[in-house]
TIDO-634752 format. One record per residue (C-alpha): x, y, z; residue number from 1; residue in one letter. Coordinates in pm, 1 decimal, decimal comma. Last residue first. Layout:
BEGIN
<rec X="X" Y="Y" Z="Z" k="NUM" r="A"/>
...
***
This chain:
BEGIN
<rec X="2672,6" Y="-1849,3" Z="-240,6" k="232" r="X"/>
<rec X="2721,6" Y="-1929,6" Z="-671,5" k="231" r="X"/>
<rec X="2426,7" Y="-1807,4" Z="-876,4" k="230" r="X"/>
<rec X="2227,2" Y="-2080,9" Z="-1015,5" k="229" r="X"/>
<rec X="1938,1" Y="-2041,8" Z="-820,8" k="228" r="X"/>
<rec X="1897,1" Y="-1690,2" Z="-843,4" k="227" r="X"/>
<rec X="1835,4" Y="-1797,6" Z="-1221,2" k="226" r="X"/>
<rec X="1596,1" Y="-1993,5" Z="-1162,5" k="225" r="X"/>
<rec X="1404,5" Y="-1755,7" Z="-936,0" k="224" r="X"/>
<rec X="1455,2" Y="-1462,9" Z="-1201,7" k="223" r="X"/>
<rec X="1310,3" Y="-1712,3" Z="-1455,3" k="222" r="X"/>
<rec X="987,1" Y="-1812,2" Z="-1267,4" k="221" r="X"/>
<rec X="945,1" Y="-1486,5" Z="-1185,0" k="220" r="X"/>
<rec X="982,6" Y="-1355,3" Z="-1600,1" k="219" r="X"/>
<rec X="728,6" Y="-1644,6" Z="-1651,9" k="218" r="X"/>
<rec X="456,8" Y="-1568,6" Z="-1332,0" k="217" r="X"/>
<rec X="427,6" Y="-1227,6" Z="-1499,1" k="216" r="X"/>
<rec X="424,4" Y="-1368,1" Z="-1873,1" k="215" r="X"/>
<rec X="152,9" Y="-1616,3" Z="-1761,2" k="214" r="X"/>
<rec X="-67,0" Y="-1363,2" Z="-1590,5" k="213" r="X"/>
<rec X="-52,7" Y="-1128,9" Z="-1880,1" k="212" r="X"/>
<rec X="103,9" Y="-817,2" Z="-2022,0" k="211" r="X"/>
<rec X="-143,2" Y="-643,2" Z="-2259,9" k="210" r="X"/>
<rec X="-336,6" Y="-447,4" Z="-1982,8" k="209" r="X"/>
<rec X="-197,9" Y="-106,2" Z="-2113,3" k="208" r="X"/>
<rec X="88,2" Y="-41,4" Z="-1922,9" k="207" r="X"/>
<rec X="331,4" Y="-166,8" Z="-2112,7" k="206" r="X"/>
<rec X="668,6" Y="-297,5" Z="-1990,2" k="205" r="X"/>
<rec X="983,4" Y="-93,5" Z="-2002,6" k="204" r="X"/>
<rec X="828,1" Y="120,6" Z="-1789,8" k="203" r="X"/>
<rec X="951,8" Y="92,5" Z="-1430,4" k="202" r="X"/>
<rec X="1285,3" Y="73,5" Z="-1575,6" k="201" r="X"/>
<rec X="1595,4" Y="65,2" Z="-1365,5" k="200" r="X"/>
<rec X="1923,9" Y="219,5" Z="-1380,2" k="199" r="X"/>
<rec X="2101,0" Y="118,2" Z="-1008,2" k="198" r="X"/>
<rec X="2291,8" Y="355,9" Z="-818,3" k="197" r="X"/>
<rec X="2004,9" Y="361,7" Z="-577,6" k="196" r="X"/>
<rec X="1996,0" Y="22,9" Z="-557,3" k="195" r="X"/>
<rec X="2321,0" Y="-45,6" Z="-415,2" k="194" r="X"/>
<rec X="2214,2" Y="239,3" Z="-114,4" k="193" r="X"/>
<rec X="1901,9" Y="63,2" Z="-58,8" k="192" r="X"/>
<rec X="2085,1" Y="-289,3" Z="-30,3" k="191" r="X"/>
<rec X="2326,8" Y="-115,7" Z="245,5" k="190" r="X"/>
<rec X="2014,5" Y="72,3" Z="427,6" k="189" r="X"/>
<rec X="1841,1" Y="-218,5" Z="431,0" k="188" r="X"/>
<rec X="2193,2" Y="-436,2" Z="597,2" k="187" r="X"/>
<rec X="2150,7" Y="-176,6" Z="854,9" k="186" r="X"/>
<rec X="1817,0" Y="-183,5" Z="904,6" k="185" r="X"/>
<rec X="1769,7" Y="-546,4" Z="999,4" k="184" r="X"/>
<rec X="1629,3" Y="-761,2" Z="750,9" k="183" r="X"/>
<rec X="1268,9" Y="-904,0" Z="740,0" k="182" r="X"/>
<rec X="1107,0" Y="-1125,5" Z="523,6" k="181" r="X"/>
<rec X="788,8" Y="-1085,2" Z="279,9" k="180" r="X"/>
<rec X="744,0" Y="-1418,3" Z="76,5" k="179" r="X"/>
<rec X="387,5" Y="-1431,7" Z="-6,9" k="178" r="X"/>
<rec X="288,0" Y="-1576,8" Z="328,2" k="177" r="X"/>
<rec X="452,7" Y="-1319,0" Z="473,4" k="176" r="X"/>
<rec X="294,5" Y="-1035,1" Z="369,2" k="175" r="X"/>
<rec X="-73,7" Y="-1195,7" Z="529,3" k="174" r="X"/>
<rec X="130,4" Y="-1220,5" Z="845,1" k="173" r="X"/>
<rec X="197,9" Y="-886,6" Z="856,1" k="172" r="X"/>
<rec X="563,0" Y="-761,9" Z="769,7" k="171" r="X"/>
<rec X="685,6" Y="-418,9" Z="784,2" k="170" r="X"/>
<rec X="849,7" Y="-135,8" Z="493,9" k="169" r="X"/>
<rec X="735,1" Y="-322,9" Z="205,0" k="168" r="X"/>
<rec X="1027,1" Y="-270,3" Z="31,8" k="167" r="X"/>
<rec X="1106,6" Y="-421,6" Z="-333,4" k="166" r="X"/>
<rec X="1457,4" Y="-407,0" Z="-445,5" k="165" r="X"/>
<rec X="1663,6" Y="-485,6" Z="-729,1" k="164" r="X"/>
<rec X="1479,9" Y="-332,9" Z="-1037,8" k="163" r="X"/>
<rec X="1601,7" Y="-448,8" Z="-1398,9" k="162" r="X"/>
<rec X="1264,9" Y="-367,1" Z="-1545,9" k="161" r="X"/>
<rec X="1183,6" Y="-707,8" Z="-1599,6" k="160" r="X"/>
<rec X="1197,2" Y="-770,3" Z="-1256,0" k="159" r="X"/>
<rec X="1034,9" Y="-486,7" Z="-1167,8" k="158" r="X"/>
<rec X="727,1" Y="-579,9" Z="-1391,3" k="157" r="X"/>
<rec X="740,8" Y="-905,1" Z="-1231,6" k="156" r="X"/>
<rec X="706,4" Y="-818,7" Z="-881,5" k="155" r="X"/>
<rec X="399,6" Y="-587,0" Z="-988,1" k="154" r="X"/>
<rec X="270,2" Y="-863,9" Z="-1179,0" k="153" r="X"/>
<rec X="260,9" Y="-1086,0" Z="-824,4" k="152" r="X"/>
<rec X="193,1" Y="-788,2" Z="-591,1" k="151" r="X"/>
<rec X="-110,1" Y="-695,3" Z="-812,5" k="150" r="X"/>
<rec X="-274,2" Y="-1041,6" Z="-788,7" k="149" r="X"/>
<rec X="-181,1" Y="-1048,0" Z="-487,2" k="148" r="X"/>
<rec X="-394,7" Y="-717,7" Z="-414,6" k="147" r="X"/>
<rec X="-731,0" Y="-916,8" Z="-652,5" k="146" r="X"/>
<rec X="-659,5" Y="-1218,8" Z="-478,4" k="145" r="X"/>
<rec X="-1071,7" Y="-1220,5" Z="-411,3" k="144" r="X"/>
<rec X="-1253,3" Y="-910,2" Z="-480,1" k="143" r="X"/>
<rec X="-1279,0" Y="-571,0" Z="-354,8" k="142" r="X"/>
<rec X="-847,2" Y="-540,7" Z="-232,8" k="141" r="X"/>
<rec X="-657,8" Y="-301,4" Z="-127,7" k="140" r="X"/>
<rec X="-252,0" Y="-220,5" Z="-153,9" k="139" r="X"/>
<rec X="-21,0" Y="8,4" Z="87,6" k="138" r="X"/>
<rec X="274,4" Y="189,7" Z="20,7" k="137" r="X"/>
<rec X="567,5" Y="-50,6" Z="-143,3" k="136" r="X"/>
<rec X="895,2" Y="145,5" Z="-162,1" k="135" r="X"/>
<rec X="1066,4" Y="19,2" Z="-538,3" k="134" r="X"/>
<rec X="1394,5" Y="67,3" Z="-544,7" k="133" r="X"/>
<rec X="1630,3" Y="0,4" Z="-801,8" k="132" r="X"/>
<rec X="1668,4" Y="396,6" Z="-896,2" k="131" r="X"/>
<rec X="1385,4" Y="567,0" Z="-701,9" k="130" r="X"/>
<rec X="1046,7" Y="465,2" Z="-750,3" k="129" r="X"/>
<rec X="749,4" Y="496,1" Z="-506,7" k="128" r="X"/>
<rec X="470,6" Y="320,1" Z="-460,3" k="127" r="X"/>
<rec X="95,2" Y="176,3" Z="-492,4" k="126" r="X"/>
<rec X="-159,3" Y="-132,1" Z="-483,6" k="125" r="X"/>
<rec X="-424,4" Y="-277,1" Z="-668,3" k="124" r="X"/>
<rec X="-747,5" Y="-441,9" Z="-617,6" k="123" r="X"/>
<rec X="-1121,1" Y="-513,7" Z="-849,6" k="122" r="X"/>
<rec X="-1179,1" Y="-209,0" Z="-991,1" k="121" r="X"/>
<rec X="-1494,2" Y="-260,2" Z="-1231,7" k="120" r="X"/>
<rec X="-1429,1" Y="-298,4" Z="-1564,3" k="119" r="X"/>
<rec X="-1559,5" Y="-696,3" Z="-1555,7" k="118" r="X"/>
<rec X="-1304,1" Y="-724,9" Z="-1329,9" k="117" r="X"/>
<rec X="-980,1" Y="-493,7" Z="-1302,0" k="116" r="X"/>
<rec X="-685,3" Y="-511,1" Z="-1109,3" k="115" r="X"/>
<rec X="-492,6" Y="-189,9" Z="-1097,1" k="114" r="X"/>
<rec X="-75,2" Y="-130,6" Z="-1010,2" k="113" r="X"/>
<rec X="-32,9" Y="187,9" Z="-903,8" k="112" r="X"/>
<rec X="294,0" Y="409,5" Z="-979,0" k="111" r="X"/>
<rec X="499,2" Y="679,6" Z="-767,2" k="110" r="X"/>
<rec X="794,0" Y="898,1" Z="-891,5" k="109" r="X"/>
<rec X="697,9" Y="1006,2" Z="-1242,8" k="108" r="X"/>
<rec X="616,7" Y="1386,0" Z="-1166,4" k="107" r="X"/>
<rec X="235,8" Y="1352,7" Z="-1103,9" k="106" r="X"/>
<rec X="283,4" Y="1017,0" Z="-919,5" k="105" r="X"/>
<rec X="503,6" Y="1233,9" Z="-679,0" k="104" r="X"/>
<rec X="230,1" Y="1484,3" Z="-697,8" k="103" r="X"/>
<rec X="-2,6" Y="1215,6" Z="-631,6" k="102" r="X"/>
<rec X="213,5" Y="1113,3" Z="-352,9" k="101" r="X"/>
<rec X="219,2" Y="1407,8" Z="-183,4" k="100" r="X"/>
<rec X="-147,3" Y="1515,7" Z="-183,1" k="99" r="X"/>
<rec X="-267,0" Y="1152,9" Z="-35,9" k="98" r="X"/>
<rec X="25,9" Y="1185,4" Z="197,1" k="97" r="X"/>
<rec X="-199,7" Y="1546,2" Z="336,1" k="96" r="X"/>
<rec X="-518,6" Y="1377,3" Z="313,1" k="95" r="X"/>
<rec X="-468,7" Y="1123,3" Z="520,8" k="94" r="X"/>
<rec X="-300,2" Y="763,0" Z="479,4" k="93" r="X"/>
<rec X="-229,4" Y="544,3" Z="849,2" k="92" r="X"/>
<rec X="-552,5" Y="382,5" Z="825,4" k="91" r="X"/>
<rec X="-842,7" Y="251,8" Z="1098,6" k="90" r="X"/>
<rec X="-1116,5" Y="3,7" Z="1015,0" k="89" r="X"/>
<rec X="-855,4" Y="-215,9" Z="819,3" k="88" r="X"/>
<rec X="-1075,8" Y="-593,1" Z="868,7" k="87" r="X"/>
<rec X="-1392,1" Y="-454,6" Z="800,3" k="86" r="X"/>
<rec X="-1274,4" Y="-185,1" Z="565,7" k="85" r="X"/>
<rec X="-1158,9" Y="207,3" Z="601,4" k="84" r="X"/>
<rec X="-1079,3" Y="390,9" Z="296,9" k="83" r="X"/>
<rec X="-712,2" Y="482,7" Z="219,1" k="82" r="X"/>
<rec X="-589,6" Y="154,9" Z="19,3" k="81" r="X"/>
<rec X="-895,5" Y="275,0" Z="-169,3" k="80" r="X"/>
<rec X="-810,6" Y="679,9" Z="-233,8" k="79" r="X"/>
<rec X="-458,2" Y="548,7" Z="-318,7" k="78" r="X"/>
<rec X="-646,2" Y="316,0" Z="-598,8" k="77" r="X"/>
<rec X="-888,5" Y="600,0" Z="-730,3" k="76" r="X"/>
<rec X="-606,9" Y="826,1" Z="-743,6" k="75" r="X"/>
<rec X="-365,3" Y="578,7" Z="-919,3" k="74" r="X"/>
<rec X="-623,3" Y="571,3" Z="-1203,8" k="73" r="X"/>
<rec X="-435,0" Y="418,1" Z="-1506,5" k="72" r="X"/>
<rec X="-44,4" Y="431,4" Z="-1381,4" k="71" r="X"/>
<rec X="-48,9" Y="47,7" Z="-1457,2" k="70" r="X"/>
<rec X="-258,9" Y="-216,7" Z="-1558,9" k="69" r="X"/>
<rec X="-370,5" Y="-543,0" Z="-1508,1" k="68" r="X"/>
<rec X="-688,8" Y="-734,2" Z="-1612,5" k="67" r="X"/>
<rec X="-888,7" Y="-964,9" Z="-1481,8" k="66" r="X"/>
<rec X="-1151,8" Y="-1279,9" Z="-1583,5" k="65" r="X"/>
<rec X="-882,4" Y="-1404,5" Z="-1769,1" k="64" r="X"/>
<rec X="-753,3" Y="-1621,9" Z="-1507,6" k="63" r="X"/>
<rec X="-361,9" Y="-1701,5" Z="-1479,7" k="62" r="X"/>
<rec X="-293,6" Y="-1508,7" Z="-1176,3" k="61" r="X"/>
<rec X="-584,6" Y="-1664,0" Z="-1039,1" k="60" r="X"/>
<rec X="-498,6" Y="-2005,0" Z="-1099,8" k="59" r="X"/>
<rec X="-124,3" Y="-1908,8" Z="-943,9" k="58" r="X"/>
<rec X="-284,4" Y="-1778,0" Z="-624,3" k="57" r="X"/>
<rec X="-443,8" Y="-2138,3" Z="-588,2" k="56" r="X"/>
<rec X="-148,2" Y="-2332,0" Z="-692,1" k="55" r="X"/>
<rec X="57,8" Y="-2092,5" Z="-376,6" k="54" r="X"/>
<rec X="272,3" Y="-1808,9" Z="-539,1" k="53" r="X"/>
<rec X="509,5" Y="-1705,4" Z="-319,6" k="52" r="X"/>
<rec X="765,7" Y="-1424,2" Z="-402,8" k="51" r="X"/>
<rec X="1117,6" Y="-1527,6" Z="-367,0" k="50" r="X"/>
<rec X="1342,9" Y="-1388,8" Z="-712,3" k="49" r="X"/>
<rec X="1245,3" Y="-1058,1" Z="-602,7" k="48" r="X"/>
<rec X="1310,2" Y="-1094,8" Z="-246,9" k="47" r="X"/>
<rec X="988,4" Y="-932,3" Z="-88,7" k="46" r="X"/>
<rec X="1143,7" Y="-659,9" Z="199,0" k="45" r="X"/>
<rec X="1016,5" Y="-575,0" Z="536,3" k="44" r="X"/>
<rec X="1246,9" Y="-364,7" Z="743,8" k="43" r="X"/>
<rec X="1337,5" Y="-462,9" Z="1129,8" k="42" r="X"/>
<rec X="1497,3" Y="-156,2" Z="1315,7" k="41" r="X"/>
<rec X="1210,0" Y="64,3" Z="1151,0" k="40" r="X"/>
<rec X="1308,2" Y="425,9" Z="974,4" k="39" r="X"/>
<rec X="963,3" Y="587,5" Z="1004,3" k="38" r="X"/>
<rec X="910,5" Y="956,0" Z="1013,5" k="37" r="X"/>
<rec X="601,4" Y="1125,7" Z="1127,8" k="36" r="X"/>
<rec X="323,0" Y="1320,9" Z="990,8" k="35" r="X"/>
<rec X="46,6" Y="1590,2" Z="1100,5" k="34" r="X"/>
<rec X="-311,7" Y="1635,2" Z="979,2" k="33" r="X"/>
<rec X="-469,2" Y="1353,7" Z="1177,8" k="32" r="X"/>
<rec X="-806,7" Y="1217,8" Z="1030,2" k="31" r="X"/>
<rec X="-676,1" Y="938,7" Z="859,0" k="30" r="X"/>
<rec X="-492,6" Y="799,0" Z="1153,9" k="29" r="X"/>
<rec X="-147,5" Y="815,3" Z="1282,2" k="28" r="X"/>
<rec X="21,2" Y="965,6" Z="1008,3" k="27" r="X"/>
<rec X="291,0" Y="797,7" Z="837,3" k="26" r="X"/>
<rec X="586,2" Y="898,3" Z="647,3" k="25" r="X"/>
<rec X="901,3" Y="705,0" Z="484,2" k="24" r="X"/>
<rec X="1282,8" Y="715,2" Z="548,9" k="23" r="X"/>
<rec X="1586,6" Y="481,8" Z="465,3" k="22" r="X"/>
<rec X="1793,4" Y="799,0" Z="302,4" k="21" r="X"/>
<rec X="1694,9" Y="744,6" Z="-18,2" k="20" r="X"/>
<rec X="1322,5" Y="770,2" Z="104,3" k="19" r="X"/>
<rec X="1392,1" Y="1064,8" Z="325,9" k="18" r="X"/>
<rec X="1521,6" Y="1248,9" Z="-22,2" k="17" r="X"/>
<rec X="1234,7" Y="1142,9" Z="-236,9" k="16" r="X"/>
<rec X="982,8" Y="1289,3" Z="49,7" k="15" r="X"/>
<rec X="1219,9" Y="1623,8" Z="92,5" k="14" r="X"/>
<rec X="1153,5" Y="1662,6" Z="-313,9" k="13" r="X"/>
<rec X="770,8" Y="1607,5" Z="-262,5" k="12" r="X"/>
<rec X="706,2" Y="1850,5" Z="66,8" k="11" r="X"/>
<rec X="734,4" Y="1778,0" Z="375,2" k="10" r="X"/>
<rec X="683,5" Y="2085,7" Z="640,9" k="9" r="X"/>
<rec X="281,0" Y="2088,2" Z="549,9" k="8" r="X"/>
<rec X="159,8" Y="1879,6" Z="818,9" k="7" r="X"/>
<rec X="353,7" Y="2021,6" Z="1077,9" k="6" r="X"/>
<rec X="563,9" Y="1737,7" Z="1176,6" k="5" r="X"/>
<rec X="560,0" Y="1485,9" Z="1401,9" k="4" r="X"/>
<rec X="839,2" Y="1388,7" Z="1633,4" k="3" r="X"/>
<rec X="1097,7" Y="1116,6" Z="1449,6" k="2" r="X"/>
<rec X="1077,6" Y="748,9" Z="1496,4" k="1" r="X"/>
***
């Protein structure tokens, strides 16, 4: 872990460049104005053809009391992953990574994933894109499954969109349970650097709410499968 820096020494293209290098800021609270860099010796990843989906999760994936979309108010879902809750009274994001990545969201780089009930928003999560790679941030949730909700059609989407990689930079418990693992950094840095070379669409599914529950846990259900039947 680097020294801090003065909070406005990073800018958006030295961001995308720490993140293809292994890289990612923090701050140590909300209220502190500076940043560090993060390269962990154990990285959290979700193996795209291993996310969990317990019977329960899978009823609410299914539901059609919500519905997904993408890139629709990614301010309103950084400024929730930011807010304090019961069980997250303290948070890394402050104003200053709030600026960078809705710049980075402002030039195609970052996405959100939204869960909506009853048009209120329910959970979602956010982060970056470069190549294969897609660097999870941080994801909230209001209601119920709402964030796994968003994990499991946010794993899908990259799926479809021919993404190899899905960082979640540590792993809780909670990350776990859905299929998080760790790898040291060394083998990271190799899959990051075969991702980066790969051509991936964020986009090639629509945004718009029309892709379901059942098509997410279908194009999972078919990466697994075939995962399965590639030789060791």
């Amino acid at each position: 872990m680097a020294a801090a820096e003065h909070p406005f020494a990073i800018t958006p293209e030295v961001l995308l460049k720490a993140y293809s290098i292994g890289l990612f800021p923090m701050a140590e609270s909300a209220d502190d104005p500076t940043l560090f860099w993060m390269d962990p010796e154990q990285r959290g990843i979700f193996p795209l053809d291993g996310i969990v989906i317990s019977k329960s999760l899978l009823k609410s994936v299914r539901s059609h009391k919500f519905l997904i979309t993408c890139d629709k108010s990614f301010d309103r879902v950084i400024a929730a992953c930011a807010a304090p809750t019961p069980d997250r009274p303290n948070t890394w994001i402050n104003a200053r990574i709030r600026e960078l990545y809705q710049t980075l969201f402002d030039l195609g780089h970052a996405h959100s994933v939204e869960v909506w009930q009853d048009g209120e928003l329910a959970g979602g999560l956010y982060g970056v894109v470069l190549g294969g790679a897609f660097f999870g941030e941080s994801m909230f949730h209001r209601v119920r499954d709402a964030s796994k909700i968003a994990l499991v059609h946010l794993a899908a989407r990259l799926v479809a969109g021919g993404f190899t990689l899905l960082d979640t930079q540590f792993v809780t418990p909670h990350l776990a349970s859905l299929g998080a693992v760790e790898i040291p950094r060394a083998t990271y840095h190799r899959r990051l650097a075969a991702a980066l070379t790969v051509r991936a669409d964020f986009n090639l599914w629509p945004k718009d709410g029309t892709v379901t529950g059942r098509h997410a846990v279908q194009a999972l259900t078919e990466r697994s499968q075939t995962a399965d039947d590639l030789p060791d």
